[in-house]
Z-matrix of the N, CA and C atoms (Angstrom, degrees):
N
C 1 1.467
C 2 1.528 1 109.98
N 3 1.314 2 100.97 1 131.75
C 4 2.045 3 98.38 2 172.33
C 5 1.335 4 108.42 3 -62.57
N 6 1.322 5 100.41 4 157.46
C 7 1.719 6 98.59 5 167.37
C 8 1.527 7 129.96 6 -92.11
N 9 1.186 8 110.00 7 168.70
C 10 1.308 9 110.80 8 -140.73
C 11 1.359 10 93.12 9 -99.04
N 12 1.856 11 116.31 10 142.63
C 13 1.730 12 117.84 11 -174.92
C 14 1.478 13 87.05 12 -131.61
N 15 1.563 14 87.70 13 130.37
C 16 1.268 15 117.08 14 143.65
C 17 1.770 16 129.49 15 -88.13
N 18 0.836 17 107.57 16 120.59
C 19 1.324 18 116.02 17 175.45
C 20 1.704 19 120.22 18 -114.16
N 21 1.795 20 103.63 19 89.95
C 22 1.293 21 101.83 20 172.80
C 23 1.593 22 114.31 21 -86.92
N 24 2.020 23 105.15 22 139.45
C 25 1.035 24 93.09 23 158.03
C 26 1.603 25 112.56 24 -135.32
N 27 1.727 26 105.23 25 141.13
C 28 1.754 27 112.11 26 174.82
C 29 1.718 28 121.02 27 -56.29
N 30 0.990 29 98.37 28 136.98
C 31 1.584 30 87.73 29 178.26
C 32 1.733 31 112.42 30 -80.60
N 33 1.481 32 84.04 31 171.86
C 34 1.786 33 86.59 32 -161.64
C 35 1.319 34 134.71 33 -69.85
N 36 1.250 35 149.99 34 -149.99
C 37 1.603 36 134.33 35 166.53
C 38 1.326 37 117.55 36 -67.34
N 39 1.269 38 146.76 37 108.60
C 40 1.080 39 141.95 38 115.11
C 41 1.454 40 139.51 39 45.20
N 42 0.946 41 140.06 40 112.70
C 43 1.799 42 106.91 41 161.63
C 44 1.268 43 130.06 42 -66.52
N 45 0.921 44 104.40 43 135.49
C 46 1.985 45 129.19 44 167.33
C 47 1.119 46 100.03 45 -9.13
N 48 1.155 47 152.74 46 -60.11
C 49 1.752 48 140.78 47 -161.89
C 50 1.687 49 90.51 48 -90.64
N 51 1.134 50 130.82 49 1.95
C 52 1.581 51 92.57 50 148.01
C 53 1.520 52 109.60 51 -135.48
N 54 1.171 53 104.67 52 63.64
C 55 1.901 54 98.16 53 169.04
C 56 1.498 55 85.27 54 -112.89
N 57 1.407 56 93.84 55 158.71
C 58 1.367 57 137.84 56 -127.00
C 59 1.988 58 119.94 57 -11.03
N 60 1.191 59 68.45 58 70.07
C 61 2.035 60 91.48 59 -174.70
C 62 1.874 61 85.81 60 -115.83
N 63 1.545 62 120.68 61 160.11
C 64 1.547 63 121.22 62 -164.19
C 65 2.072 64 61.78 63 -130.45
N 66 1.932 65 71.87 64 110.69
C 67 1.718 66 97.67 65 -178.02
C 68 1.837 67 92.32 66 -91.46
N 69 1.316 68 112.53 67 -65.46
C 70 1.693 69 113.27 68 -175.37
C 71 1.673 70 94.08 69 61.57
N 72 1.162 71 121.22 70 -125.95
C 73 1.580 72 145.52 71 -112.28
C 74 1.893 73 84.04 72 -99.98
N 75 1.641 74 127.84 73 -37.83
C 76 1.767 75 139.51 74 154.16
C 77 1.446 76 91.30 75 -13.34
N 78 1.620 77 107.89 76 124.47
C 79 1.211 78 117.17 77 176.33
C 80 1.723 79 88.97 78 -97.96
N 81 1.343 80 138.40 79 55.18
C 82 1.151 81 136.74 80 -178.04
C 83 1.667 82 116.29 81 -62.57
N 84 1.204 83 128.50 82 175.35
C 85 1.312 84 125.57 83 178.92
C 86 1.777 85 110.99 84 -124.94
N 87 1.630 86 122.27 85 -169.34
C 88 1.613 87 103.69 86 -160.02
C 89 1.448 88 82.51 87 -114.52
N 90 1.756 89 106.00 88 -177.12
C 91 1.730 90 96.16 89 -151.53
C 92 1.703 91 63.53 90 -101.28
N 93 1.676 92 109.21 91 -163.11
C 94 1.526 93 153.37 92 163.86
C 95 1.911 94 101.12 93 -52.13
N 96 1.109 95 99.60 94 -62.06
C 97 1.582 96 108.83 95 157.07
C 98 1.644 97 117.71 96 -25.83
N 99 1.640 98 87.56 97 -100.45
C 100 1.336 99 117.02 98 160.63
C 101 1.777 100 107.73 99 -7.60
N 102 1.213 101 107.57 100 -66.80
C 103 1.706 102 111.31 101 172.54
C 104 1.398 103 123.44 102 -31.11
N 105 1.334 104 98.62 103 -54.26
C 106 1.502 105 121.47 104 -174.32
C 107 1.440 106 117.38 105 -63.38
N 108 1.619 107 95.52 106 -41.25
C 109 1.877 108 108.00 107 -167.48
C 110 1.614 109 86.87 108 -79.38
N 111 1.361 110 130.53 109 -35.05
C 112 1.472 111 116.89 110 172.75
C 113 1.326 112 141.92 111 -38.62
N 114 1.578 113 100.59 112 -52.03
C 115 1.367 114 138.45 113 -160.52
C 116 1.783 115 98.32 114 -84.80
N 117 1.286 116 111.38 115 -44.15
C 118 1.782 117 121.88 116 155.33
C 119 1.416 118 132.76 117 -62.43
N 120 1.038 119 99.09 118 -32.87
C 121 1.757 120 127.58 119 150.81
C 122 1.764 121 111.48 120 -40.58
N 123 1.297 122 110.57 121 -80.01
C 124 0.894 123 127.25 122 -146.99
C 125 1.838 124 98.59 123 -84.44
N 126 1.651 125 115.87 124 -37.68
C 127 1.415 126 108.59 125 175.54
C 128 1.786 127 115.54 126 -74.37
N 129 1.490 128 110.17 127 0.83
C 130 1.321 129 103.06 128 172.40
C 131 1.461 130 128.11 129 -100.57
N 132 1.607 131 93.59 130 -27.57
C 133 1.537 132 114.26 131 175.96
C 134 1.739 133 96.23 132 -79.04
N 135 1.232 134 132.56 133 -68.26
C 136 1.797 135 121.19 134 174.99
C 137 1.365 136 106.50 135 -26.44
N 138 1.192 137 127.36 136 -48.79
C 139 1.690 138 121.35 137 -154.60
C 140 1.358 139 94.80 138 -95.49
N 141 1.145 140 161.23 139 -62.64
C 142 1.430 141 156.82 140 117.66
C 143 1.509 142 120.80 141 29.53
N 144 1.468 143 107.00 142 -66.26
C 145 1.739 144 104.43 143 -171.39
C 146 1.655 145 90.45 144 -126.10
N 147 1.647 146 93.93 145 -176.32
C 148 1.580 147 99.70 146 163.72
C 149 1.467 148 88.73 147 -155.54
N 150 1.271 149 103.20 148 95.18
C 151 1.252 150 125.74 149 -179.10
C 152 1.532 151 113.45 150 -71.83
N 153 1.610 152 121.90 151 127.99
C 154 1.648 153 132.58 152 -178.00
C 155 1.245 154 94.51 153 -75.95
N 156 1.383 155 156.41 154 -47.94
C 157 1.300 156 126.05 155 -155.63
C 158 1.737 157 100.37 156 -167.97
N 159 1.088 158 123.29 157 153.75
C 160 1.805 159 142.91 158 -162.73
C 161 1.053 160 100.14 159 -111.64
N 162 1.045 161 136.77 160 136.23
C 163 1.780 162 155.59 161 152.19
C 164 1.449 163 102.46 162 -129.51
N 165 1.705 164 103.55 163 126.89
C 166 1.390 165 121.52 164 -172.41
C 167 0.845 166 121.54 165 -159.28
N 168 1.893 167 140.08 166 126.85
C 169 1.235 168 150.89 167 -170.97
C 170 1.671 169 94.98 168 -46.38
N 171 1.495 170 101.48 169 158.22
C 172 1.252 171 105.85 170 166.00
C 173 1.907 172 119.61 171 -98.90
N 174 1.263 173 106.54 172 14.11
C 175 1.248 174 129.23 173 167.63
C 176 2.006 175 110.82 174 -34.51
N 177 1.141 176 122.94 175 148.72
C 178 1.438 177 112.35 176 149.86
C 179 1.328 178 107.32 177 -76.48
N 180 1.005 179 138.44 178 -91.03
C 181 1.722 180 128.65 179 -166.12
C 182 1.157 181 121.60 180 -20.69
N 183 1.574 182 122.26 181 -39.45
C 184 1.508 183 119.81 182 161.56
C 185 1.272 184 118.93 183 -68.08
N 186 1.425 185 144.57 184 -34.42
C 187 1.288 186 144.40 185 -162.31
C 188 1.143 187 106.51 186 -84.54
N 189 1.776 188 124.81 187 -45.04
C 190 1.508 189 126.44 188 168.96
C 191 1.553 190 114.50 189 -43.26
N 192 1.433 191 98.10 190 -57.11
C 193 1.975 192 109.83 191 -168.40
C 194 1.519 193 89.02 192 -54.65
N 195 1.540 194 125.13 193 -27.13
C 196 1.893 195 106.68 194 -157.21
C 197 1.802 196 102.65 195 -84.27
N 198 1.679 197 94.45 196 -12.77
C 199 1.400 198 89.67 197 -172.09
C 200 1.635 199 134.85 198 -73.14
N 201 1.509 200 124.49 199 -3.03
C 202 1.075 201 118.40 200 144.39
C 203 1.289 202 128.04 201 -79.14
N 204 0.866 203 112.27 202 -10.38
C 205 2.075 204 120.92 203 -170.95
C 206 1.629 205 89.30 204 -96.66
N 207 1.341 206 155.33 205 13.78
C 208 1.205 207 163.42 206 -130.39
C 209 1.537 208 103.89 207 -137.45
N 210 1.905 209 99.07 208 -50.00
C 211 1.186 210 122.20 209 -172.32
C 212 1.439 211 111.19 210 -85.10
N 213 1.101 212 137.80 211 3.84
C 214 1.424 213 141.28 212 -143.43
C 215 1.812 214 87.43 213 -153.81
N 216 1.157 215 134.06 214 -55.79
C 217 1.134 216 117.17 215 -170.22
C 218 1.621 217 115.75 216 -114.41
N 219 1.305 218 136.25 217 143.14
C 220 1.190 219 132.52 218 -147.19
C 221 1.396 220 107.94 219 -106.53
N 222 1.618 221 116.33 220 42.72
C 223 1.607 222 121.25 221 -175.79
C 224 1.614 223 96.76 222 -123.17
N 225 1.700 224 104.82 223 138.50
C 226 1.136 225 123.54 224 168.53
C 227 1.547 226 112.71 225 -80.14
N 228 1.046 227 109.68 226 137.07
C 229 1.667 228 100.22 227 -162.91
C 230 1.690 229 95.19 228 -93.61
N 231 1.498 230 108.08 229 164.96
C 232 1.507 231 123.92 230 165.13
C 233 1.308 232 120.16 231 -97.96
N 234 0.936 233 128.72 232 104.70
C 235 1.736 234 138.85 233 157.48
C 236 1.411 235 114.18 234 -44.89
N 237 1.299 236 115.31 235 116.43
C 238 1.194 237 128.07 236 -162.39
C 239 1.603 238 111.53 237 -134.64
N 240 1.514 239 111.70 238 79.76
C 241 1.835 240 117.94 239 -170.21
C 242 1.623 241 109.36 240 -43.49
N 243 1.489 242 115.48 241 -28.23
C 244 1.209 243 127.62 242 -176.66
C 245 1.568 244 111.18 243 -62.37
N 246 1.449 245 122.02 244 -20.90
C 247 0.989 246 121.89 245 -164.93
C 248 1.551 247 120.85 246 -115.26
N 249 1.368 248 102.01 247 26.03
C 250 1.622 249 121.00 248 167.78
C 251 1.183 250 110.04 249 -90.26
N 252 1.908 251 106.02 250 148.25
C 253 1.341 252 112.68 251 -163.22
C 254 1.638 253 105.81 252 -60.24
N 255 1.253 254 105.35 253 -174.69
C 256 1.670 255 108.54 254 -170.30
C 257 1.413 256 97.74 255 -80.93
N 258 1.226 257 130.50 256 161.74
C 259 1.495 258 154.33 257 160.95
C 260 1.429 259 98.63 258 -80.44
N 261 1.488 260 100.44 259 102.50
C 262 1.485 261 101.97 260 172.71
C 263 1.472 262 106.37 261 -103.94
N 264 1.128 263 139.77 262 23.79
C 265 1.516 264 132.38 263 150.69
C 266 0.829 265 130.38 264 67.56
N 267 1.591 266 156.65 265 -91.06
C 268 1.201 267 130.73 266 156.07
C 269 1.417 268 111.27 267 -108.16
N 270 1.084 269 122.03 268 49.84
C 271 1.546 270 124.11 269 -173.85
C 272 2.090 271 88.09 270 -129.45
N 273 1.477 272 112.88 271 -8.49
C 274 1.424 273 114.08 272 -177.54
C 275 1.386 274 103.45 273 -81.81
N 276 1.873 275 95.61 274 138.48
C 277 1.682 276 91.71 275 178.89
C 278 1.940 277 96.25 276 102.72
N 279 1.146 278 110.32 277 -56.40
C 280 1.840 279 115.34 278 -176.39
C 281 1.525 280 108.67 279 -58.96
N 282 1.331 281 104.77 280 120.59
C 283 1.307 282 111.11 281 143.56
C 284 1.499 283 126.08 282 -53.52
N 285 1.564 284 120.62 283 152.45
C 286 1.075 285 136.55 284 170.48
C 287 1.650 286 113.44 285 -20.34
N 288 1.417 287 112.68 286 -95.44
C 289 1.268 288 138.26 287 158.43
C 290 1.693 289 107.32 288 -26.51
N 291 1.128 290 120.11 289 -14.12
C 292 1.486 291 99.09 290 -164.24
C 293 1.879 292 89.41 291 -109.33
N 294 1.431 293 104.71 292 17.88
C 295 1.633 294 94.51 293 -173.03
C 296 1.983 295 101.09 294 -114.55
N 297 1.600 296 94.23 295 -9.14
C 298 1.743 297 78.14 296 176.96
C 299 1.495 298 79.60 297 -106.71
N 300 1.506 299 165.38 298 -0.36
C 301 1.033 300 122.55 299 146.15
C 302 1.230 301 130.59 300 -89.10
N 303 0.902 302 126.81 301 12.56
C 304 1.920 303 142.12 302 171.98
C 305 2.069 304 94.37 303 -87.77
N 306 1.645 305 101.79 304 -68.12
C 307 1.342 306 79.30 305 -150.19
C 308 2.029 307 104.38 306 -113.37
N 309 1.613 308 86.79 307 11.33
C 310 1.406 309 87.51 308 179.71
C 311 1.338 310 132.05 309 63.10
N 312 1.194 311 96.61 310 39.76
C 313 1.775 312 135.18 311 164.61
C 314 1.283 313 124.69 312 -125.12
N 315 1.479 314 129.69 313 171.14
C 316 1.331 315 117.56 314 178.88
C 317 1.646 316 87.90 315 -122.93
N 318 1.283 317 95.76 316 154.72
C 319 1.243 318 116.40 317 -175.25
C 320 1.521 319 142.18 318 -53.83
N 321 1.751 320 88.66 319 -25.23
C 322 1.430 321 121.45 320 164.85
C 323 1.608 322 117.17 321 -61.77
N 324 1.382 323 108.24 322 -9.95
C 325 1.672 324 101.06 323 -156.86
C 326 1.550 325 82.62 324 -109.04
N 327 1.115 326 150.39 325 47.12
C 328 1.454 327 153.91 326 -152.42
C 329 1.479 328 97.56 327 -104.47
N 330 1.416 329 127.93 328 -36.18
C 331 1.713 330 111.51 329 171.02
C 332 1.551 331 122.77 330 -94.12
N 333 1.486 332 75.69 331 -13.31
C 334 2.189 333 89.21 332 157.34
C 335 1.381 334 120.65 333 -49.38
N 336 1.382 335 106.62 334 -56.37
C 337 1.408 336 146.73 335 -166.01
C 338 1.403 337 96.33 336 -59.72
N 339 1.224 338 116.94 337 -69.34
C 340 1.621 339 139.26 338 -171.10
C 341 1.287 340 114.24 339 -56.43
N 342 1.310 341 115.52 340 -44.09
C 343 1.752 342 134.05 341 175.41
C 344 1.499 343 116.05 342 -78.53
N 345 1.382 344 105.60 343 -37.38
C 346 1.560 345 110.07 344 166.46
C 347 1.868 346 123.13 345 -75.05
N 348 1.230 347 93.41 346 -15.89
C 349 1.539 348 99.87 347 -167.88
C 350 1.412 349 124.27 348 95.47
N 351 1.411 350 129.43 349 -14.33
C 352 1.622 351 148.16 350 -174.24
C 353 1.430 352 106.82 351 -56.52
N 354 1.517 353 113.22 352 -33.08
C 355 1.504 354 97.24 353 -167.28
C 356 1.984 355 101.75 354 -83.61
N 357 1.050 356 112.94 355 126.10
C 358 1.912 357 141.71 356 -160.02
C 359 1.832 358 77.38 357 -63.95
N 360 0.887 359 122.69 358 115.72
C 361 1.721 360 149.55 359 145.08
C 362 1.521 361 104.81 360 75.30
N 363 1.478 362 117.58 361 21.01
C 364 1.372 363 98.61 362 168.67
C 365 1.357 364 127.65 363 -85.19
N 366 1.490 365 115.83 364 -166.59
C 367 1.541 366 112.79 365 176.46
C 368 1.189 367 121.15 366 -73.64
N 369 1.510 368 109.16 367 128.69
C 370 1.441 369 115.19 368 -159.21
C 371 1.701 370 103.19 369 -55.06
N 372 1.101 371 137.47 370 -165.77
C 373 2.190 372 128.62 371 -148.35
C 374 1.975 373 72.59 372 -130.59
N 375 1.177 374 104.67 373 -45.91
C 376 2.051 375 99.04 374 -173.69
C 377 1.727 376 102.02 375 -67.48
N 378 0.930 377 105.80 376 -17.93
C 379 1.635 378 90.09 377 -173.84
C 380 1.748 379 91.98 378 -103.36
N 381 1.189 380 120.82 379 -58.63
C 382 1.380 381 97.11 380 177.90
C 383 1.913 382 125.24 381 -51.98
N 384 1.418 383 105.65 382 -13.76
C 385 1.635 384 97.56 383 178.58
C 386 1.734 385 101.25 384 -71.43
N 387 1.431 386 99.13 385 -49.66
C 388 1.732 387 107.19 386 -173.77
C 389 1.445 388 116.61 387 -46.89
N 390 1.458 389 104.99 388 -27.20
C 391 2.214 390 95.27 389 -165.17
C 392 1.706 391 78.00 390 -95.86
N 393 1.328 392 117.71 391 -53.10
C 394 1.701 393 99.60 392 -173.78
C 395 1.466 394 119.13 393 -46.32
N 396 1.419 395 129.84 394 -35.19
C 397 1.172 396 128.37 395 -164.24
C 398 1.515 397 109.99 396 -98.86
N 399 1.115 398 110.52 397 -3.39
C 400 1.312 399 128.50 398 -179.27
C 401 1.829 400 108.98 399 -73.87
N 402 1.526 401 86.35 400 -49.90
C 403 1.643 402 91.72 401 -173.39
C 404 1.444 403 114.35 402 -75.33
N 405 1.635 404 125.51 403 -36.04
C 406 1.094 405 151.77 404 162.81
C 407 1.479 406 112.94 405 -40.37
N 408 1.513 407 138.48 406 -53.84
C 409 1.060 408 125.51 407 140.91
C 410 1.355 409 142.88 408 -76.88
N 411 0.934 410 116.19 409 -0.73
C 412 1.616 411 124.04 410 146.34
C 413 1.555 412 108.00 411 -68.29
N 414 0.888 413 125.70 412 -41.99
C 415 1.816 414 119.32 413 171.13
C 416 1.216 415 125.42 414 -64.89
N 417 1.075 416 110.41 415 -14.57
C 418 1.162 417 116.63 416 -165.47
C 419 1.681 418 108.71 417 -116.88
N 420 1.752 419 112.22 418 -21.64
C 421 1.498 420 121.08 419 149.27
C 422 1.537 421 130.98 420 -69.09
N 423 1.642 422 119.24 421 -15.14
C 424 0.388 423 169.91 422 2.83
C 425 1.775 424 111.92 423 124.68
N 426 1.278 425 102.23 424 -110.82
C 427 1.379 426 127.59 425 162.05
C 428 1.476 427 114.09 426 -98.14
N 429 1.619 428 127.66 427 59.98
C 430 1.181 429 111.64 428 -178.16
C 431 1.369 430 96.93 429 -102.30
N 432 2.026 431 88.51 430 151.94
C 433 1.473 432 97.39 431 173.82
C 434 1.907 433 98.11 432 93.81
N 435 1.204 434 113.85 433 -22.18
C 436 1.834 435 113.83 434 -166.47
C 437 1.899 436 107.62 435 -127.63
N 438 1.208 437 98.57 436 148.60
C 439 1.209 438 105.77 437 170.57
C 440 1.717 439 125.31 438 -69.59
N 441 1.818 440 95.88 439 127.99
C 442 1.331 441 82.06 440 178.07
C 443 1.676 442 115.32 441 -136.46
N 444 0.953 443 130.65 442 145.78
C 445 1.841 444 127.29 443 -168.12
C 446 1.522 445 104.07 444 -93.73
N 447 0.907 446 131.02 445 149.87
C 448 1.788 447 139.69 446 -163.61
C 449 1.602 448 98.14 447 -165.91
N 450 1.521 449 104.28 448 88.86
C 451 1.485 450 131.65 449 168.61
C 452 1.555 451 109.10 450 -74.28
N 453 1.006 452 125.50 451 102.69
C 454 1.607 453 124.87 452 152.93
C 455 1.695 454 125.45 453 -149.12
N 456 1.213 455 114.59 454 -93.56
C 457 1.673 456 105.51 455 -168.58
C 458 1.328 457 113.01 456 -159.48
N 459 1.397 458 119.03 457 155.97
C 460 1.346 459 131.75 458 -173.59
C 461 2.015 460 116.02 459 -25.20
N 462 1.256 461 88.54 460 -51.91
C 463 1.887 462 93.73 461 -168.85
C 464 1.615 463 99.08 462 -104.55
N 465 1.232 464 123.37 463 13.95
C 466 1.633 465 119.94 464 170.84
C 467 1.836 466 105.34 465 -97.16
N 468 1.518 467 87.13 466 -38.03
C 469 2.087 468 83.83 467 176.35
C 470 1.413 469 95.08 468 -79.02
N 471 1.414 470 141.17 469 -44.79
C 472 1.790 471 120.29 470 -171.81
C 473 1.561 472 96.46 471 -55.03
N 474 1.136 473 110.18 472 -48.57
C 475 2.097 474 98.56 473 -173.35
C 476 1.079 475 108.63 474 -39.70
N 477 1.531 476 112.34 475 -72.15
C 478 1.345 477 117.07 476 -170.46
C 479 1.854 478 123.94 477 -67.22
N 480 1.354 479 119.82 478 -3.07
C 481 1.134 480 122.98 479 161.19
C 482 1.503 481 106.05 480 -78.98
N 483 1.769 482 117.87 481 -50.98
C 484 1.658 483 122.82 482 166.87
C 485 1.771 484 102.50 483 -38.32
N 486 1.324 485 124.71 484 -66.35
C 487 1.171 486 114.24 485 179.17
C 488 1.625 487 135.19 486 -72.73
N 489 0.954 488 100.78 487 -21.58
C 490 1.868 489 102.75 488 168.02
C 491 1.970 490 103.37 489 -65.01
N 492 1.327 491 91.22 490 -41.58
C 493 2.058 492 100.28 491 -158.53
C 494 1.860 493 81.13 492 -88.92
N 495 1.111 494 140.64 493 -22.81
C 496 1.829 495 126.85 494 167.93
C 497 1.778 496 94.52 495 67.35
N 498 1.654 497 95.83 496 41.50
C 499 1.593 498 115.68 497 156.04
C 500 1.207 499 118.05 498 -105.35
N 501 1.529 500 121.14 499 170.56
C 502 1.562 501 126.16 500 -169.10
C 503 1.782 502 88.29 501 -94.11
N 504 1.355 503 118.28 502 161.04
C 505 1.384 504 125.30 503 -175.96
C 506 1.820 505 111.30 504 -74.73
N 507 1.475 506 117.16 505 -19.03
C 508 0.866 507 100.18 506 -176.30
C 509 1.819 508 114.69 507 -82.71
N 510 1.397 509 100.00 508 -20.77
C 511 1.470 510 97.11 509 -171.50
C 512 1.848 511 92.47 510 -69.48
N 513 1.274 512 138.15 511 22.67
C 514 1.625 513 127.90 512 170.07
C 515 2.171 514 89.73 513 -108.83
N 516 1.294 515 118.30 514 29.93
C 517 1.544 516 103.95 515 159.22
C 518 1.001 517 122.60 516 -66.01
N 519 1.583 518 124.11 517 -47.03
C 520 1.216 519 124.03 518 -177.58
C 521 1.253 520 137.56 519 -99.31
N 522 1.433 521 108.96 520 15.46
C 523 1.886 522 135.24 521 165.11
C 524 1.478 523 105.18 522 -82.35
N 525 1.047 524 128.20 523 81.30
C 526 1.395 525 139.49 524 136.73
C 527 1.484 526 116.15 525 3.32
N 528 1.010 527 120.20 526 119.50
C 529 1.461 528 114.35 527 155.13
C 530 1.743 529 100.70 528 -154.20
N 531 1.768 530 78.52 529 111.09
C 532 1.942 531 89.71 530 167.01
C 533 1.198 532 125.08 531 -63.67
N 534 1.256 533 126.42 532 -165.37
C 535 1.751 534 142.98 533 143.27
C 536 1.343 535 93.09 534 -79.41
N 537 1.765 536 76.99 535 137.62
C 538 1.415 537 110.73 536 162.09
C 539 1.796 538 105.59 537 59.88
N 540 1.647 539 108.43 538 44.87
C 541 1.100 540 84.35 539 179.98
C 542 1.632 541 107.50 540 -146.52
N 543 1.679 542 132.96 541 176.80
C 544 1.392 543 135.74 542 -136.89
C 545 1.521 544 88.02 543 -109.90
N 546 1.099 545 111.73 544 135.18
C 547 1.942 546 110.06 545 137.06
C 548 1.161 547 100.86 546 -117.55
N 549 1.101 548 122.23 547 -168.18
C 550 2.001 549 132.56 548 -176.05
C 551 1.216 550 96.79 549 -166.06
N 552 1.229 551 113.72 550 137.22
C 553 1.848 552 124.46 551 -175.67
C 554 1.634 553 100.13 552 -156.38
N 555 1.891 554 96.15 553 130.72
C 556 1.271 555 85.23 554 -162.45
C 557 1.701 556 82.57 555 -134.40
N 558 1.741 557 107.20 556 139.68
C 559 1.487 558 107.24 557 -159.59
C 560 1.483 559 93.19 558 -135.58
N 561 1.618 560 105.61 559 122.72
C 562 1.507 561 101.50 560 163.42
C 563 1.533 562 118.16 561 -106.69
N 564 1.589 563 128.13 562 -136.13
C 565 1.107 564 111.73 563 170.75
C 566 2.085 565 113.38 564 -96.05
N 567 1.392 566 102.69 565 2.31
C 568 1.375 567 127.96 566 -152.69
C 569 1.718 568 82.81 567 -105.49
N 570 1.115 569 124.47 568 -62.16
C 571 1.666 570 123.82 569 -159.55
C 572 1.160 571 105.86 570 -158.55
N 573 1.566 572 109.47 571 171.30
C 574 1.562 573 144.14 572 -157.34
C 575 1.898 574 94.48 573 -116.46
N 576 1.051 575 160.51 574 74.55
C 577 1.651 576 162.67 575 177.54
C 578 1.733 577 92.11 576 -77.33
N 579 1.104 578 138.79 577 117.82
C 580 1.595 579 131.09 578 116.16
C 581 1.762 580 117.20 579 -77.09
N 582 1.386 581 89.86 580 127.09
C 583 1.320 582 106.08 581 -149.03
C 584 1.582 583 100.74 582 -111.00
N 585 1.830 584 125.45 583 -21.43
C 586 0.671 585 143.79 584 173.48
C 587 1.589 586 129.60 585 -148.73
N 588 1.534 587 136.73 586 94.48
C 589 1.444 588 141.12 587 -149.47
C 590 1.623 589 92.89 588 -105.31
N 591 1.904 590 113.27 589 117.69
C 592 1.364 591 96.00 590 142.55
C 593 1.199 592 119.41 591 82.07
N 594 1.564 593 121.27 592 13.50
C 595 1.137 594 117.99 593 -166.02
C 596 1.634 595 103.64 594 -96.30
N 597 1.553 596 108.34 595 160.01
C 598 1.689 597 118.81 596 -169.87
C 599 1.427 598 97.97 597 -153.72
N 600 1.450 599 84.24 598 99.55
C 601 1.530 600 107.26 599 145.91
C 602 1.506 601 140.76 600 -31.45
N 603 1.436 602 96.70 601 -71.85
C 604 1.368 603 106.34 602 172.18
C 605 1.079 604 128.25 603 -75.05
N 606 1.525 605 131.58 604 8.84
C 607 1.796 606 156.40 605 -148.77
C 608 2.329 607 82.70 606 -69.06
N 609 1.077 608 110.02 607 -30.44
C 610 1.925 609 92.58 608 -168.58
C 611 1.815 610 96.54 609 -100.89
N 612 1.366 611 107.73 610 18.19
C 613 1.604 612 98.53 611 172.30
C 614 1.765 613 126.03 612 -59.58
């Protein structure tokens, strides 16, 4: 049997009143941008794979970004509640800057925070690993052997990279993941391969 690819992709930019605000649980929408990085998104990933089946937050920002790749490939996607960004709790709504003077951290240390328990009423880091990793091998039981795309958000692909690689969440601080952009993870019964981290299409828009 081939092995089985996952293909996560982040949804695209945002609007302007919330970049770098910790949106999480913000049913926010994608900017004018965002459109663009979609629509580039979606003509590189169609011509690239031919993906068997879609799993996708029920988020707006994810559903917009899926909507050119919608038009191009002939799969009804699955809504997957499991696959909304984390509930960051009272750090949702905050700008960057407003989190090392509130709690006297920098903003960067946000899966520190999450894994340690520090961030004040969010979702506990064990229950968000469990519903992310939950769905992640079900996709992959699933669709084995076939390609599959898994649309959601910045701290839902570090989980599920933390849980495919059977790492702690904080060691995913310094893995990047833009808007609007690809990883590829390809899992047999032998190993875990990322084969492709982070990639952006639309990066010369």
């Amino acid at each position: 049997m081939p092995p089985t690819s996952l293909l996560f992709l982040r949804h695209a930019e945002v609007e302007e009143k919330y970049h770098r605000v910790f949106g999480g649980r913000i049913d926010m929408d994608i900017s004018d941008l965002g459109r663009r990085q979609a629509a580039s998104l979606a003509e590189y990933v169609s011509r690239r794979f031919k993906p068997d089946a879609i799993y996708s937050s029920p988020m707006k920002r994810v559903r917009h970004t899926l909507e050119p790749l919608l038009s191009r490939v002939p799969l009804e996607p699955r809504f997957e509640q499991d696959l909304r960004e984390v509930d960051f709790g009272a750090w949702t709504g905050l700008r960057w800057h407003d989190i090392s003077e509130r709690y006297g951290v920098t903003a960067y240390d946000w899966l520190d925070a999450l894994e340690k328990g520090t961030m004040p009423e969010a979702e506990p880091e064990e229950l968000f690993r469990r519903r992310v990793e939950t769905v992640i091998r079900r996709v992959i039981a699933e669709q084995a052997g076939k390609t599959s795309i898994i649309a959601c958000h910045g701290g839902v692909i570090r989980m599920a990279l933390a849980a495919l690689l059977d790492l702690p969440l904080h060691k995913m601080t310094h893995l990047e993941i833009d808007y609007a952009s690809l990883t590829w993870v390809e899992c047999d019964a032998q190993k875990i391969e990322l084969q492709l981290h982070n990639f952006t299409p639309w990066r010369d828009l």
